[in-house]
Backbone as a chain_set.jsonl record, in Angstrom:
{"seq": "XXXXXXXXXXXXXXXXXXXXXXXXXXXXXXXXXXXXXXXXXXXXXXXXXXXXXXXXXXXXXXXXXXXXXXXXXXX", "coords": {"N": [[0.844, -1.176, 0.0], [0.481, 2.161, -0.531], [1.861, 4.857, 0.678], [0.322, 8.249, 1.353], [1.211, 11.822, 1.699], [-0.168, 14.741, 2.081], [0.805, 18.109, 1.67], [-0.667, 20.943, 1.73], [-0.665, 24.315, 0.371], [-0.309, 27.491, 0.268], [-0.54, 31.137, -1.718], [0.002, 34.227, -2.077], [-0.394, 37.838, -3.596], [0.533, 40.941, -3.894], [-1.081, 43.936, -5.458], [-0.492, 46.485, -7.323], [-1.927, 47.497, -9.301], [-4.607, 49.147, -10.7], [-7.867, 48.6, -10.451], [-7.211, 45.589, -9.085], [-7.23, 44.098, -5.979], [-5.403, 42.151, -5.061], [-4.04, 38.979, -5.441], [-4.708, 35.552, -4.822], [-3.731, 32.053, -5.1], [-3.394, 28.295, -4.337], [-2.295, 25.139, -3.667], [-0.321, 22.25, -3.861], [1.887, 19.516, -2.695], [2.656, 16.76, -3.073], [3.194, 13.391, -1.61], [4.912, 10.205, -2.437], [4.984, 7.572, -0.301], [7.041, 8.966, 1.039], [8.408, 9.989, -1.234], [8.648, 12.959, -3.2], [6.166, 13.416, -5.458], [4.288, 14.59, -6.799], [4.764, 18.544, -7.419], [2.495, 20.464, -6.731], [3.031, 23.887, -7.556], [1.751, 26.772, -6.003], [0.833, 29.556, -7.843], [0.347, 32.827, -7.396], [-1.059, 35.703, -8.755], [-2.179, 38.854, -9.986], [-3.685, 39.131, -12.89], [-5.083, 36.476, -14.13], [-3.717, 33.127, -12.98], [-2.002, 30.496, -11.662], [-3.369, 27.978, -9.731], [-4.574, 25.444, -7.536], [-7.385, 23.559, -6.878], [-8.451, 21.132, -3.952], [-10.074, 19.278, -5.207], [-8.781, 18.96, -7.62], [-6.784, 18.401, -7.476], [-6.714, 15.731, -6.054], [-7.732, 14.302, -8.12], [-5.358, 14.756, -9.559], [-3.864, 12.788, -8.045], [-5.094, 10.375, -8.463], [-4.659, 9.884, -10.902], [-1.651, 9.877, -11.235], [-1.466, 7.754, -9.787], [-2.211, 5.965, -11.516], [-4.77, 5.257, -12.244], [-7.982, 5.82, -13.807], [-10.476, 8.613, -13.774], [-13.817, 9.505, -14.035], [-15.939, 11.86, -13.685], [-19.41, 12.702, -13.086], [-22.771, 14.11, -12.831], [-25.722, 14.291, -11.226], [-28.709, 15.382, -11.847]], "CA": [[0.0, 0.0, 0.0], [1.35, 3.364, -0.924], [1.511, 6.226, 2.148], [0.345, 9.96, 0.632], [1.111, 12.749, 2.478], [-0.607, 15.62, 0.846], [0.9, 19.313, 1.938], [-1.327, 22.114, 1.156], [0.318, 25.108, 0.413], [-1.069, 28.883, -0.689], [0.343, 31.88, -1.862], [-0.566, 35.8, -2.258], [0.135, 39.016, -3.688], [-0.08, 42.301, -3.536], [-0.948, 44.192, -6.563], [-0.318, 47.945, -7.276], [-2.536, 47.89, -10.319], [-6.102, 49.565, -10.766], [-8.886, 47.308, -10.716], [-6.997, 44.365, -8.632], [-7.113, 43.969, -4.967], [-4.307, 40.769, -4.957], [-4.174, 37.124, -5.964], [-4.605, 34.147, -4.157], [-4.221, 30.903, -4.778], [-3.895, 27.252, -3.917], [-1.231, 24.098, -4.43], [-0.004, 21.252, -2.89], [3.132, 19.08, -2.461], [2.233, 15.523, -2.488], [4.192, 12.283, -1.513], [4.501, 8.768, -1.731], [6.125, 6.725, 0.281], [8.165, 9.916, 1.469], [9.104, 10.972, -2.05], [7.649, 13.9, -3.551], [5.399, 12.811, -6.53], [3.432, 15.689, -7.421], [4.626, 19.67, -6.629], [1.578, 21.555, -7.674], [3.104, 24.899, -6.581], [0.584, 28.505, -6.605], [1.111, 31.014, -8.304], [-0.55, 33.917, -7.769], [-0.864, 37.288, -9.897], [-3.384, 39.917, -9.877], [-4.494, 38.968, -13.872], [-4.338, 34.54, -14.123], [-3.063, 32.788, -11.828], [-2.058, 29.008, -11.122], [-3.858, 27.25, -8.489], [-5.45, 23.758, -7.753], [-8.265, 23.259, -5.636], [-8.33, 19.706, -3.399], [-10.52, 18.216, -5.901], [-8.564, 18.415, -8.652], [-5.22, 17.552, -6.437], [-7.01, 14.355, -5.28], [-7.919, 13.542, -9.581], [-4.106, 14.298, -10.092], [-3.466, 11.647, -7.597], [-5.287, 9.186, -8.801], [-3.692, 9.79, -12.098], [-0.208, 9.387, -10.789], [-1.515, 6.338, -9.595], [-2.521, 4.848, -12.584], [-6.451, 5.137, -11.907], [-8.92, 6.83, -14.222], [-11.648, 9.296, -12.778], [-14.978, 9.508, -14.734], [-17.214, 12.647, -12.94], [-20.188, 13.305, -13.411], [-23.306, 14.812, -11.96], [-27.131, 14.132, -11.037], [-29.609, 16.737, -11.322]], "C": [[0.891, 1.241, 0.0], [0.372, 4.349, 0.045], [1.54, 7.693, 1.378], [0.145, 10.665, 1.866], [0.909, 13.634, 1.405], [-0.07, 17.091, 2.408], [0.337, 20.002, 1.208], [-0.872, 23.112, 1.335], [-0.562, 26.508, -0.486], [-0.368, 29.753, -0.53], [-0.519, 33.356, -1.753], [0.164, 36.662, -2.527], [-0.1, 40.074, -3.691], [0.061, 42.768, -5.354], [-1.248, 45.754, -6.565], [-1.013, 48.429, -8.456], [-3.803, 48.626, -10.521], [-7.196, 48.426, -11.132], [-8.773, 45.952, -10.07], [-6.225, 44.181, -7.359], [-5.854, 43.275, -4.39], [-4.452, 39.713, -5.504], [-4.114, 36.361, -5.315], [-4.43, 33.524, -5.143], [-3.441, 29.606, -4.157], [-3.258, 26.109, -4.387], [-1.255, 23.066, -3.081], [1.681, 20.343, -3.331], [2.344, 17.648, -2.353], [3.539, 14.517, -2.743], [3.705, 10.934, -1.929], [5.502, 8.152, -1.28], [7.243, 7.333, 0.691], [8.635, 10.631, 0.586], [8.232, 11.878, -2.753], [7.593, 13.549, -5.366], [4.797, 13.632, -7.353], [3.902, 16.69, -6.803], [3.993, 20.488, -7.687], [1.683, 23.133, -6.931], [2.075, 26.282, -7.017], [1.442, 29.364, -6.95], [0.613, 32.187, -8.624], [-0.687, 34.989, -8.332], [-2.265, 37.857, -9.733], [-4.562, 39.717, -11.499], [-3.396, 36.898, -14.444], [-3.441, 34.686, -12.972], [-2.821, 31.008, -11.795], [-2.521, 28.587, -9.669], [-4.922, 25.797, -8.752], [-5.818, 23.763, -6.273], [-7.72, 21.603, -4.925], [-9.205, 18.837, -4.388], [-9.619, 17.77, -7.093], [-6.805, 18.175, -8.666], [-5.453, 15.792, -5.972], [-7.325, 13.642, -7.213], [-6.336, 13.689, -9.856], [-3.205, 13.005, -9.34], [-3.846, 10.558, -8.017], [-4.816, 8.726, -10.187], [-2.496, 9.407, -12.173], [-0.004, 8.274, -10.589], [-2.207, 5.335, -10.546], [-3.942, 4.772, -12.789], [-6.865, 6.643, -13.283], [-10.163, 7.126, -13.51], [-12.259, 9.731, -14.235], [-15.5, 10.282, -13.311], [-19.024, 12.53, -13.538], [-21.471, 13.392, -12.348], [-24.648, 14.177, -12.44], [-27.644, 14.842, -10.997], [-30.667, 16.161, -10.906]], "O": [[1.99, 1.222, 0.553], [-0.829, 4.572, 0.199], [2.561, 8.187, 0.9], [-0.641, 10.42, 2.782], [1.399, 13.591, 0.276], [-0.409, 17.075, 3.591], [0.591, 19.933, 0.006], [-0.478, 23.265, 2.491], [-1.208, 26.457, -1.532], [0.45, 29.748, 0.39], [-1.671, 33.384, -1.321], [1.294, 36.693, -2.039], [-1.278, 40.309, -3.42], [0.813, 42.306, -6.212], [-2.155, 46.219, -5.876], [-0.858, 49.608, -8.774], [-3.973, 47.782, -9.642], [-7.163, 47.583, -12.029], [-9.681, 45.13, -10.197], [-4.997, 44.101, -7.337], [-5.301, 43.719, -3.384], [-5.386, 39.729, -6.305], [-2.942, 36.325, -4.94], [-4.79, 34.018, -6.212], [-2.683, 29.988, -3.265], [-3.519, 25.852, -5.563], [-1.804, 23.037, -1.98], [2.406, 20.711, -4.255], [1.441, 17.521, -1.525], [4.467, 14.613, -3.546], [2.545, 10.527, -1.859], [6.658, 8.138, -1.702], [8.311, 6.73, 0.796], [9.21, 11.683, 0.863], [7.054, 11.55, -2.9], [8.494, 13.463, -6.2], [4.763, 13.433, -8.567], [3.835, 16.533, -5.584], [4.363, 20.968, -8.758], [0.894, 23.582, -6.1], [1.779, 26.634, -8.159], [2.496, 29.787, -6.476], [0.428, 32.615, -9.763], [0.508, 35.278, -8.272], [-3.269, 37.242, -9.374], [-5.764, 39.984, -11.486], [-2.303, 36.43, -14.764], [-2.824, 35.554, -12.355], [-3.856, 30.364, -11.968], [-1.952, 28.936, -8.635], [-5.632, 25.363, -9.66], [-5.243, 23.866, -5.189], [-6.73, 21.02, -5.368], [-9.007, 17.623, -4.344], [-9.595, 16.622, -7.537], [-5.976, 17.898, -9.532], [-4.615, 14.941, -5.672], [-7.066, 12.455, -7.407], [-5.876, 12.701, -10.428], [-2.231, 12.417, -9.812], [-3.04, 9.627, -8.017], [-4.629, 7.565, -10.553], [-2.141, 8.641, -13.069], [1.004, 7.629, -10.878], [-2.625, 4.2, -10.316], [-4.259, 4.042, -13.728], [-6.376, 7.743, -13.538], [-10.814, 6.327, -12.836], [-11.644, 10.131, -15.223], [-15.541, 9.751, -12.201], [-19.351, 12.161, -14.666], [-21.372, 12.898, -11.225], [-24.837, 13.682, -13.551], [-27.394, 15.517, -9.998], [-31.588, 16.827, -10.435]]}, "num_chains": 1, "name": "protein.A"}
């Protein structure tokens, strides 16, 4: 069985522009078995930005691990 440690990790900036308060966002660091497997690092900016929510940190894991993810939704 393979051990994931998932570090969540966020960033921010300041932005001196008109129209744009700062940037968040939103990454992670993941392991297995101690070695680092995935570094989805943030990068934030005032216009785009890189970030990854936990859902689509937990579909790049299962990707890493060889698994396909099929979503979908019920109305």
């Amino acid at each position: 069985m393979t051990y994931i440690r998932i570090e969540w990790l966020s960033a921010s900036t300041d932005c001196d522009q008109a129209g744009c308060s700062g940037g968040y966002s939103e990454g992670a660091r993941v392991y297995f078995d101690g070695e680092l497997a995935l570094d989805l690092e943030p990068e934030p900016s005032c216009y785009g930005r890189t970030s990854y929510d936990q859902e689509q940190v937990f579909g790049l894991i299962l990707t890493k691990l060889g698994h396909s993810l099929v979503e979908t939704s019920y109305e």
